[in-house]
Every structure is written in structure tokens, then in C-alpha cells.
N, C-alpha and C positions, 0 to 999 in steps of 0.2 A: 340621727337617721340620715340628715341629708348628707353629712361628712359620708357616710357608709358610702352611698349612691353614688355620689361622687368616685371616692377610689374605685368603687365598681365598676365605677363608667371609665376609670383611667387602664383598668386592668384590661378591660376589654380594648380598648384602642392601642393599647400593648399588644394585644392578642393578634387585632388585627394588621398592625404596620409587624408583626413578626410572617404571618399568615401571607402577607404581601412582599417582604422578602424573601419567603420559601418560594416562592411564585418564582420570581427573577432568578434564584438562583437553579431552580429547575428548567426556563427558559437556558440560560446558559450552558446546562449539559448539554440539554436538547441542542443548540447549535454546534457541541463541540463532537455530538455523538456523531452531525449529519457531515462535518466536516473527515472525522475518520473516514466516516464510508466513501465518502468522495475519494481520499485518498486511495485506499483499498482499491478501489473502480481503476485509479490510477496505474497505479500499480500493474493490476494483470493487462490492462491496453498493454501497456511495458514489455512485461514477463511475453506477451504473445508476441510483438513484434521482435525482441532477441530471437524467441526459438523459430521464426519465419525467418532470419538471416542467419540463424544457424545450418538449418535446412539447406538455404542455397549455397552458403559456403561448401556445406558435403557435396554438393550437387557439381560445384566448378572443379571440385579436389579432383574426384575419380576418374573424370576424362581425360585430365595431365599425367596422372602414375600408371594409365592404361597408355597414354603415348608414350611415357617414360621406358617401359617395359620394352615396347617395341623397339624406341630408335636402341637401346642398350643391344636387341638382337642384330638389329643390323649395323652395328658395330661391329658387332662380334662376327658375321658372315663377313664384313670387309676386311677386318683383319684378318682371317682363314682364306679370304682370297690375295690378299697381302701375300701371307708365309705360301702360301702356293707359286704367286709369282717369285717371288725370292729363290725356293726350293729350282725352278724351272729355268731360271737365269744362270745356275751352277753350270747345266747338261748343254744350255742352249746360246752362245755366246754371241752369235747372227742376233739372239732379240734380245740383247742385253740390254739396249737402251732402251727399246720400245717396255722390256717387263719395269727398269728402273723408273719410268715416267708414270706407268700403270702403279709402282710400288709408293712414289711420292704421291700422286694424284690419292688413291687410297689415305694415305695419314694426312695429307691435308683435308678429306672428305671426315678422318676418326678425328682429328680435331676440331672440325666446324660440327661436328654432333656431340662431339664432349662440351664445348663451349654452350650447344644449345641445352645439352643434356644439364650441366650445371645452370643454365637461366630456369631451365622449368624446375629442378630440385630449390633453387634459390624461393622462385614462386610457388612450389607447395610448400614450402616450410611458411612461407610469411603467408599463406592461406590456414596451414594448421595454428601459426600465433594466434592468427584471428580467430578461430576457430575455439583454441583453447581461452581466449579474450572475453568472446560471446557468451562461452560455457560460466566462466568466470563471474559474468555480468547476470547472466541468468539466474546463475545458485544468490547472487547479491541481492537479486530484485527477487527473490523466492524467499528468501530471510527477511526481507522489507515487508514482502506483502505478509508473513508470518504473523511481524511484531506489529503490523496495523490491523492486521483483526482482533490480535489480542487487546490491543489497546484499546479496540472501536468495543470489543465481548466488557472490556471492565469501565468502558464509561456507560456502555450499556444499563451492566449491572446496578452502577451507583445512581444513575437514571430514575430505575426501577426501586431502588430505595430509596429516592429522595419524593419518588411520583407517591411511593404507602406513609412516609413518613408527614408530606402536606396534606395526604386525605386524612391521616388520625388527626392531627391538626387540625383540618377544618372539620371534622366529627367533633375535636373535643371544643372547638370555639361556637360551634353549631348550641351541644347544650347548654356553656356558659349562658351565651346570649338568651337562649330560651329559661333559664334558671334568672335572669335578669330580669326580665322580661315581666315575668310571673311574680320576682321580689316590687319591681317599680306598680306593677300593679296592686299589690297589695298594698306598699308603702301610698299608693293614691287612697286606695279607701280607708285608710288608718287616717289620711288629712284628710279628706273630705266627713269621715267620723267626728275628728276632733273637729272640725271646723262648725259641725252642724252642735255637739255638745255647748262651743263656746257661745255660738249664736244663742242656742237657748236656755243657757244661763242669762247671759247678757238680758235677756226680755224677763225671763221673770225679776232680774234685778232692778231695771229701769221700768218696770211694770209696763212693757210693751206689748 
């Protein structure tokens, strides 16, 4: 009987150093589930701040392709005033030189707005890289923050079943113990029985 009580008592501190690593090991989600979410949180700070420099990169584009437009028009009015002087220097030979200085001044004027005109097409194109950069970065950090909620949704989950699988646990160690409890208590009165039978043999054998 005592051998029995014994493993009894060894199954139950089985029970419980197991009871006590489902502990720890649900601690461990728990910290890995709070680490996702931290991440996640990370994440859209991110996702917000691209599409806030996305924004203002639109914002610098449209004012350069609305000057763009314009100096192209006033190209185009100086060269029409260009082939006017040319046209007018055929009929009028007295202002030959004065149209030819007017005719040069003009293409050195189409040249300094072509050269500006190429700097600002230079800088909206290296505005739409960025642009298309940011876009780039956004959809990246959109996939990130995706695959960390998913990730944070299934430690959640196993969280959630490791949280039912230590309360069956400490349900079924709950009645062990009380089935223990109830056996050590009888195995007491079973020796305190024997103990009181041996006593009172013992007296009527020694005539006590």
C-alpha cells in the first residue's frame, strides 16, 4: 500500500512539473504574440509615413509640368517671332542686322529654355523614380504589415490553444489530487485500524 502512495505521489509531481512547463511554455507565446503586435504597430507608423512622402512628392511634381507647359508655349511664341523676323529681313534690308541680332538673341533665348526645359523634365523624371520608389516601398511595407498580422492571428491562435489545453490539465490534475487526497485518507484509516487491531491483540496476549 505504501509502494502504491508512493508512485501516486510520483505521478502527481509528474503531473505537476508537466502542469508547470505548460505554464512556461504559454508564457512564451504570450511574449512572442506581444512581440508581433509591436511589430504590426511598426509597420503602419511605416506604411503612414511612405504615403505622407508620397503625397508631397505629388505635390512638388505638378507645379514643375504646369511650368513645363508654359515655358514650351513660350518657346513656341519665340520661335514664331523668330520666322517673323527672318520672313521681314527678306523685304526689309535697312534692318537686316537689327532683325538678324533679334533672330540670334531669340535662339539663344530657345536655347536657355530648352536647357532649363531639359533640367526640369530631368527633375520630374528623378521626382516620378521617387515616386514610383515610395509606391514601391508602400506595397512592400503593405505585404509586411499583411504577413505580421497573419503571423501575430496564428500565434494568437496556438496561444488560445495551449491557454484550453493547460486549463484541461489543471482540471484533470485538480481531480487527480483530489482522488489522492481521498485514497491517502483512507489508506490513514485502514493504518490507524490496523494499528488499533494490533494494539489490542497485543493486550489480550500479554494480559494487559
Amino acid at each position: 500500500m505504501a509502494d502504491q502512495l508512493r508512485v501516486e505521489r510520483a505521478r502527481a509531481e509528474r503531473a505537476e512539473a508537466s502542469r508547470k512547463a505548460a505554464v512556461v511554455r504559454a508564457d512564451a507565446l504570450e511574449d512572442r504574440a506581444r512581440k508581433a503586435e509591436k511589430q504590426s504597430r511598426d509597420l503602419r507608423t511605416h506604411l503612414d509615413r511612405l504615403a505622407a512622402k508620397l503625397a508631397t512628392s505629388g505635390e512638388e511634381i505638378e507645379p514643375m509640368r504646369v511650368e513645363l507647359r508654359e515655358t514650351k508655349s513660350e518657346r513656341d511664341a519665340l520661335r514664331s517671332t523668330a520666322e517673323s523676323a527672318t520672313s521681314a529681313a527678306d523685304s526689309a534690308s535697312a534692318q537686316l542686322a537689327e532683325l538678324t541680332e533679334r533672330a540670334d538673341a531669340a535662339e539663344r533665348e530657345r536655347d536657355r529654355l530648352r536647357n532649363e526645359r531639359d533640367a526640369l523634365t530631368e527633375k520630374s523624371t528623378f521626382y516620378e523614380q521617387a515616386a514610383k520608389e515610395a509606391s514601391a516601398s508602400l506595397a512592400a511595407a503593405s505585404s509586411a504589415q499583411v504577413a505580421a498580422e497573419q503571423q501575430f492571428a496564428e500565434l494568437q491562435a496556438t496561444l488560445d490553444a495551449r491557454h484550453e489545453e493547460f486549463r484541461q490539465e489543471r482540471n484533470r490534475l485538480s481531480r487527480e489530487n483530489e482522488r489522492l487526497e481521498k485514497q491517502v485518507a483512507q489508506l490513514q484509516a485502514e493504518l490507524e485500524s490496523a494499528r488499533s487491531g494490533i494494539g489490542g491483540a497485543l493486550r489480550k496476549r500479554f494480559g494487559g
